[in-house]
C-alpha positions, 0 to 999 in steps of 0.5 A, a space after each residue: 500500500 502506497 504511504 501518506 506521503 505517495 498517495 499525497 503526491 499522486 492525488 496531486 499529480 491528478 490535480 494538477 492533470 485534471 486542471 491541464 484537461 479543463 484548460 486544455 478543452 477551454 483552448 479548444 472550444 475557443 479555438 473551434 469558436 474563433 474558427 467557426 465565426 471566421 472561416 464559416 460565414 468565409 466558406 459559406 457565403 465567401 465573405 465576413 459580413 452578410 451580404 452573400 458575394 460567393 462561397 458555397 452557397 453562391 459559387 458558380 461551378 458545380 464543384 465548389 472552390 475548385 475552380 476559384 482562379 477562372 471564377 468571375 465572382 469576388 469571393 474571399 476563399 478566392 483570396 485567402 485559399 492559398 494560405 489555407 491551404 498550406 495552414 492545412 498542410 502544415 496542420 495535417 503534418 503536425 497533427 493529423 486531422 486537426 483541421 477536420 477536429 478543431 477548425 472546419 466550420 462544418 465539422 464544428 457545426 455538426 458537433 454544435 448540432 449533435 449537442 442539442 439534447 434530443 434522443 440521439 441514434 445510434 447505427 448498428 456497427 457493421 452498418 456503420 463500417 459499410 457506410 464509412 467507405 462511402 467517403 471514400 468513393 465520394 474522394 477517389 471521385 472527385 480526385 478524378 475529376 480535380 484530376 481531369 480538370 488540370 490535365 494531369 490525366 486527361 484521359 481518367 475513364 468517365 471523367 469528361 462525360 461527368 464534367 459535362 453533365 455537371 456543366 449542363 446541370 450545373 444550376 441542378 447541381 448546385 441545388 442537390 449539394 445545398 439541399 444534400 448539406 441541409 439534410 446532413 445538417 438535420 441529421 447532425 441533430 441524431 448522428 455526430 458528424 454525419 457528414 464526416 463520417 460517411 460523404 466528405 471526400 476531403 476528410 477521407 484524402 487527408 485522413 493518411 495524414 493520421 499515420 504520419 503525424 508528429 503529435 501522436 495519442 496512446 492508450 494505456 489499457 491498464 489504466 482504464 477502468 471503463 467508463 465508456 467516456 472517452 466512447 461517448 465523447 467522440 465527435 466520430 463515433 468511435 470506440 477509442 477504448 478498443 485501441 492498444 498503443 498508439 491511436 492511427 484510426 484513418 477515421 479520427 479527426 484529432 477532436 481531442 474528446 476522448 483525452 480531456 474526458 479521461 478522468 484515469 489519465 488512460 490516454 496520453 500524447 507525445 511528439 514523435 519522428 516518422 518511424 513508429 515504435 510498434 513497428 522496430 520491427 515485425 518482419 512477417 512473411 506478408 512484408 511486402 504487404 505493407 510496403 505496398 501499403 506505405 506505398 500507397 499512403 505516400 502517393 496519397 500524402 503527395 497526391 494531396 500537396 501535388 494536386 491543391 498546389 496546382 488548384 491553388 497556384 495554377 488554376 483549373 483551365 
């Protein structure tokens, strides 16, 4: 049995960790607000004020934001995107999906919605991993068609006869997208993030990103005396309880709930390099595998620094 003197220290030492918690979380609801009343009415109505001069709801082209170099509207995400961008690339690098977590209005939005206290849903878990590949189509579509539209490819299968029919229908288009955001939003109300987890195909490029970050969160299971917290707390819907080691989910974004609502310090954060540690390392006989693997993650990582460079500094023709 630990002395009075042990048991004074550690009571101390859960102190001073509650109080960084609190604190911890009072830096990330102001951060989630100053970006919400910036950023938000920026992507929505492309402008700070009231008057609609742009964004989503009034962008010309049927895929938003894309396009903001031939575009004849004056918006501000037309003028501050290249910064945004590389603020979401140095925040992917450090941290993974932070940006999905801590300063997407869409995301902060839906986490506001899902507070409002109405009887919330729950999906069936197997659904739920049907659903959450859906993203990834929606990505590996509109990758495609960002694709085309630069002439990297001209030549991806279905792509221009997709580009016209947006072209055609672009007024349709737009309509869809509005009133497909509407909804989601409505859904947010019983569903945490409902966008998030199943349709945005931002979300599911940049979500390598959490195999490679430098701030990295571990779980010690030893510590845990389940409460289920951390799993009720998730913005996502995930289950950070049944993760051992370091936390790489490609469906995480970075919220930080699970962390500050511990009460038993069973989660942890710390920096690290590229390599990881559980890995030093099992040389299986499916090696090749996960070379493959890392492979493929690479050409997503460049992909996404490749690809928004040319939209941002060159422009779509």
């Amino acid at each position: 049995m630990p002395g009075e003197e042990e048991q004074h220290i550690i009571s101390d030492n859960n102190k001073r960790h509650q109080e960084s918690l609190v604190k911890l979380e009072s830096i990330a609801l102001v951060t989630k607000i100053i970006a919400l009343l910036t950023i938000g009415p920026i992507v929505v109505i492309g402008n700070l004020g009231i008057k609609v001069t742009g964004g989503f709801w009034a962008c010309p082209f049927p895929l938003p934001f894309i396009m903001c170099n031939v575009c004849p509207i004056f918006c501000t995400f037309g003028q501050i995107r290249s910064g945004l961008f590389l603020g979401i690339v140095g925040t992917n690098f450090l941290a993974g999906q932070a940006f999905c977590g801590f300063f997407c209005p869409g995301g902060i939005i839906q986490d506001l919605l899902f507070k409002v206290p109405l009887r919330k849903i729950t999906i069936p878990r197997r659904a739920d991993s049907v659903l959450r590949h859906i993203r990834y189509g929606v990505a590996i579509l509109v990758i495609g068609l960002v694709i085309h539209a630069t002439n990297l490819w001209v030549g991806f299968p279905l792509m221009a006869e997709l580009w016209f029919f947006l072209a055609r229908y672009g007024d349709e288009v737009r309509i869809a997208l509005i009133g497909t955001a509407i909804i989601l939003l409505g859904l947010a109300l019983f569903v945490g993030r409902s966008w998030c987890r199943y349709l945005c195909p931002f979300g599911a490029w940049i979500s390598v990103f959490n195999k490679y970050s430098l701030l990295k969160r571990r779980r010690s299971p030893g510590t845990c005396v389940s409460c289920r917290l951390c799993h009720q707390r998730c913005s996502g819907g995930l289950n950070p309880m049944g993760s051992q080691g370091t936390w790489r989910s490609l469906e995480c974004v970075r919220c930080l709930q699970c962390y500050t609502a511990c009460q038993a310090n069973v989660f942890q954060l710390h920096w690290r390099g590229w390599r990881k540690e559980e890995e030093i390392m099992k040389r299986d006989t499916k090696r090749w595998k996960s070379v493959l693997r890392r492979a493929l993650e690479v050409v997503i990582l460049m992909s996404f620094i490749v690809i928004g460079g040319m939209i941002v500094w060159q422009g779509i023709p």
